[in-house]
C-alpha positions as CSV (number, residue, x, y, z in Angstrom):
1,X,-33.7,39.0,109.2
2,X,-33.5,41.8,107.0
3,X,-34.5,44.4,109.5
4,X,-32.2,43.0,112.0
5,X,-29.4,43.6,109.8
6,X,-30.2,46.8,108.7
7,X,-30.7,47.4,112.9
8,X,-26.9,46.5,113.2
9,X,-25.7,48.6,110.5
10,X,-27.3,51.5,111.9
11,X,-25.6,51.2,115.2
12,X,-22.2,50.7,113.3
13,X,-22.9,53.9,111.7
14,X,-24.2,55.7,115.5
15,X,-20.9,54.3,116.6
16,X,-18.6,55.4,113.9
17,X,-20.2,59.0,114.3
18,X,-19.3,59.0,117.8
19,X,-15.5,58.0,117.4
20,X,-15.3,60.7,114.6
21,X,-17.2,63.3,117.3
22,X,-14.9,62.2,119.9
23,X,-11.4,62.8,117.3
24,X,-13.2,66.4,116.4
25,X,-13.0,67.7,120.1
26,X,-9.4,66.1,120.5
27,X,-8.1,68.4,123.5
28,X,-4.4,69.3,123.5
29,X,-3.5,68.5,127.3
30,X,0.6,68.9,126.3
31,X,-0.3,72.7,126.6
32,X,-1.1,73.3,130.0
33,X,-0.3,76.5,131.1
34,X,-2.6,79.8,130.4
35,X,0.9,81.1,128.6
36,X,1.4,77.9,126.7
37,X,-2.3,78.6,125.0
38,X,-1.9,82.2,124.3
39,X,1.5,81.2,122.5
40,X,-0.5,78.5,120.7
41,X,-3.3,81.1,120.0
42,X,-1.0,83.3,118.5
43,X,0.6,81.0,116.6
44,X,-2.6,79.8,114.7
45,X,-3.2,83.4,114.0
46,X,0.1,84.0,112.2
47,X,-0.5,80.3,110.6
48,X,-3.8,81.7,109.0
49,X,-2.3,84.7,108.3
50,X,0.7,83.2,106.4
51,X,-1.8,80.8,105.0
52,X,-3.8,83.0,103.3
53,X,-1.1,85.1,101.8
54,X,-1.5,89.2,101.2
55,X,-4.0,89.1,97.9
56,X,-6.8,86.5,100.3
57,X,-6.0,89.0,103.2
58,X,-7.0,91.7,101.0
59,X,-10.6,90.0,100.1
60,X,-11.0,89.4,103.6
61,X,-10.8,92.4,104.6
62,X,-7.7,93.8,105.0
63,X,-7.2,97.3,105.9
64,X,-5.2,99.9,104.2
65,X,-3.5,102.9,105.8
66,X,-3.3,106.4,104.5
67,X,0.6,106.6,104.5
68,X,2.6,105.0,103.1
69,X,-0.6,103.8,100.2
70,X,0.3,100.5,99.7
71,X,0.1,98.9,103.5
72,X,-2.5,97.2,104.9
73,X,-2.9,95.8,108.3
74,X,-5.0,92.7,109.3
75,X,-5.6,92.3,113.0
76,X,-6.8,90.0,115.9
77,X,-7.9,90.4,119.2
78,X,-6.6,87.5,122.0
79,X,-6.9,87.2,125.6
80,X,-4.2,86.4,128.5
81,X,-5.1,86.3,132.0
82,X,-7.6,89.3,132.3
83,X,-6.0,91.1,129.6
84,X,-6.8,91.6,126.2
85,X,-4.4,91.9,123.7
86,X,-4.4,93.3,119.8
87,X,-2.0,91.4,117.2
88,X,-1.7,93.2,114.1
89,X,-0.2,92.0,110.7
90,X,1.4,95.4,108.5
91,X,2.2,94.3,104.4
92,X,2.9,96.2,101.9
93,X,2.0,94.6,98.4
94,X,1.1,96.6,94.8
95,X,-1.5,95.5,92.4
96,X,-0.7,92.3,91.2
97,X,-1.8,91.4,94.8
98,X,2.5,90.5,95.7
99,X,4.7,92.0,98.1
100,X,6.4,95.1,97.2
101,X,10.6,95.9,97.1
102,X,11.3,98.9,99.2
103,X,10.2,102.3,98.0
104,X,10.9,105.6,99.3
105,X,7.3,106.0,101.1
106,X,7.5,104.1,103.6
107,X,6.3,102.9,107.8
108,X,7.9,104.6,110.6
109,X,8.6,101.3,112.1
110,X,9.0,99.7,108.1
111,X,12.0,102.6,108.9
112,X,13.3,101.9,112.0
113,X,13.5,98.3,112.0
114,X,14.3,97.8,108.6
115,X,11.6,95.3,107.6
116,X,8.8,95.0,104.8
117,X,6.3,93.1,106.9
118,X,5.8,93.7,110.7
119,X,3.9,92.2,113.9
120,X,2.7,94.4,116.7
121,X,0.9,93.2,120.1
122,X,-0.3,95.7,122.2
123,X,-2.6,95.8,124.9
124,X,-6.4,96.6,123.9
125,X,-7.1,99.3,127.2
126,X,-8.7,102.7,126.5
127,X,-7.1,103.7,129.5
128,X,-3.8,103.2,127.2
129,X,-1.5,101.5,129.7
130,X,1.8,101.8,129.6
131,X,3.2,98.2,129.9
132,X,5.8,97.3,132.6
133,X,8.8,95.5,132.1
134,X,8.0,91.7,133.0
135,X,4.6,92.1,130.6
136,X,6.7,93.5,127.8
137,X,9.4,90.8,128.3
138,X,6.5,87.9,128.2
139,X,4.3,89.5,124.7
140,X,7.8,89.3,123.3
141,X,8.5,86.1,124.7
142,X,5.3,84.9,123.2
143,X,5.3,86.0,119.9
144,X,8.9,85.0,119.1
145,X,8.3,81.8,120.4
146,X,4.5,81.6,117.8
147,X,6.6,83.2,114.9
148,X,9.8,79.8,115.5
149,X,7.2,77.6,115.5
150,X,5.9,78.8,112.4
151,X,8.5,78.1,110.5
């Protein structure tokens, strides 16, 4: 009686490990289109990104550029269609590991647009293609549709 028991109990356990598998591979079917995933790829990127905050960036490895001193850039690689695409993540922060006011040293693009923190997507070619109009219109589509969803 005992063993029969113990029998049972195992397959309650074999069972419960198979509902937990099946929850672990849950598939998202509401995003259907190859757009709709890159958008959601992006969007866990920035998500992680945000997550982490500047100072965990730094320890994982975070880059920093040689002007202005105190940005660094984080960056991921993602794929729509055939393409392959670089998102990259530009902060500036000082020592204490938080984000700095604005100093007189500062990213041609910190410059132009104004802003502390920046995202840039761009395709990843070597051939460095010039994007066309309806490509451009659709990155930008994308990532201002990852960053709302952020919020």
């Amino acid at each position: 009686m005992a063993s029969s028991s113990s029998k049972m109990e195992e397959e309650v356990e074999d069972e419960s490990t198979e509902e937990e598998e099946e929850l672990e591979r849950f598939d998202d079917f509401t995003i259907a289109s190859s757009w709709e995933r890159f958008i959601s790829e992006i969007e866990a990127v920035c998500r992680l990104w945000l997550a982490d905050g500047p100072k965990n960036l730094l320890e994982k490895g975070a880059v920093r550029l040689t002007s202005p001193m105190n940005l660094y850039k984080v960056k991921s690689v993602l794929k729509y269609s055939k393409k392959s695409y670089c998102l990259e993540y530009y902060f500036e922060i000082n020592s204490d590991g938080k984000i700095l006011d604005w100093n007189d040293v500062l990213h041609d693009l910190q410059l132009s647009f104004g802003v502390k923190e920046l995202l840039v997507i761009a395709p990843l070619s070597s051939s460095g293609v010039v994007l066309d109009a309806p490509e451009a219109t659709k990155l930008l589509s994308s990532v201002a549709i990852a960053l709302s969803n952020c919020e």
